[in-house]
C-alpha positions in Angstrom: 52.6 -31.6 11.2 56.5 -32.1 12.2 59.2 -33.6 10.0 59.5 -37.5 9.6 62.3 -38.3 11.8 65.0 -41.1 10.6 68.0 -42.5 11.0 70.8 -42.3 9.1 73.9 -44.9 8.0 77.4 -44.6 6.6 80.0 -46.9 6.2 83.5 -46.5 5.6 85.6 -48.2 3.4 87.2 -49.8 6.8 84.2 -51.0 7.9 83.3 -48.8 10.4 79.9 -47.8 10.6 78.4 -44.5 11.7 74.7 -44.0 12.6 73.4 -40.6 13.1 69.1 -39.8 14.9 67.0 -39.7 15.1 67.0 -36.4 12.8 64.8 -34.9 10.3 67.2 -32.6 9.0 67.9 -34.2 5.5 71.8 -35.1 6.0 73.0 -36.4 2.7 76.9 -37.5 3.7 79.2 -38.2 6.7 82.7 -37.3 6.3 86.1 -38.7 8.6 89.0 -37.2 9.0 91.3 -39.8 11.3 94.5 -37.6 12.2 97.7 -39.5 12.8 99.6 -36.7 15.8 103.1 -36.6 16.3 103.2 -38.6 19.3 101.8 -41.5 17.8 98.6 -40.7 18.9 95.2 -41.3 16.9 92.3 -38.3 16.8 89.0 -38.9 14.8 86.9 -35.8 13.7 83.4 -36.1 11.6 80.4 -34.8 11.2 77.3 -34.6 8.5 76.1 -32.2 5.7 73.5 -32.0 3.8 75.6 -31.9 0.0 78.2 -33.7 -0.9 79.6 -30.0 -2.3 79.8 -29.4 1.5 81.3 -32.6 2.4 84.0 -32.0 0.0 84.4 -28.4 1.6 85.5 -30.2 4.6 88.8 -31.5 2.8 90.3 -28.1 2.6 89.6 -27.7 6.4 91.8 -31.0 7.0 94.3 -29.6 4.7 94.4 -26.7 6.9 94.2 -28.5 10.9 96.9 -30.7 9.4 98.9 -27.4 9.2 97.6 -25.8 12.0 97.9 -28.5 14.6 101.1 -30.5 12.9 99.7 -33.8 12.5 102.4 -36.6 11.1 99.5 -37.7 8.6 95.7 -37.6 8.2 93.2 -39.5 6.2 90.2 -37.4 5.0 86.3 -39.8 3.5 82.8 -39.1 2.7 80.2 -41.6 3.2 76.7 -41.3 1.5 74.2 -41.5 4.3 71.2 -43.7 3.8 67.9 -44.4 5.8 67.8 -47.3 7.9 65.2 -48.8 10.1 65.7 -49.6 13.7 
């Protein structure tokens, strides 16, 4: 017998609101990084993991892309995920 498949919610502290399935992998947080560039230009990364120790991880990865790709400024959030119906 397969895996219960759901979907999944977050929302931001903007309002914006991420839904991810359907998936039975057991995602427990979305995280955001929203990278300001140097041109004045906006790029959004994200994705899901299944702790919020690994969504945390993710910070020190921004840290390092901020570095690595010289973005002016970035904004790094995790969102709990929580099972909604559709």
């Amino acid at each position: 017998m397969g895996r219960k498949r759901r979907y999944l919610t977050a929302t931001m502290s903007d309002g914006y609101v991420k839904t991810i399935g359907p998936t039975a992998d057991p995602f427990t947080h979305y995280w955001r990084i929203v990278a300001e560039l140097e041109n004045g230009r906006t790029e959004v990364f994200w994705g899901h993991t299944r702790s919020l120790a690994e969504a945390k991880r993710k910070r020190g990865a921004a840290a390092e892309g901020a570095r690595m790709r010289g973005w002016k400024s970035y904004a790094f959030e995790i969102a709990e995920l929580v099972e909604t119906p559709l």
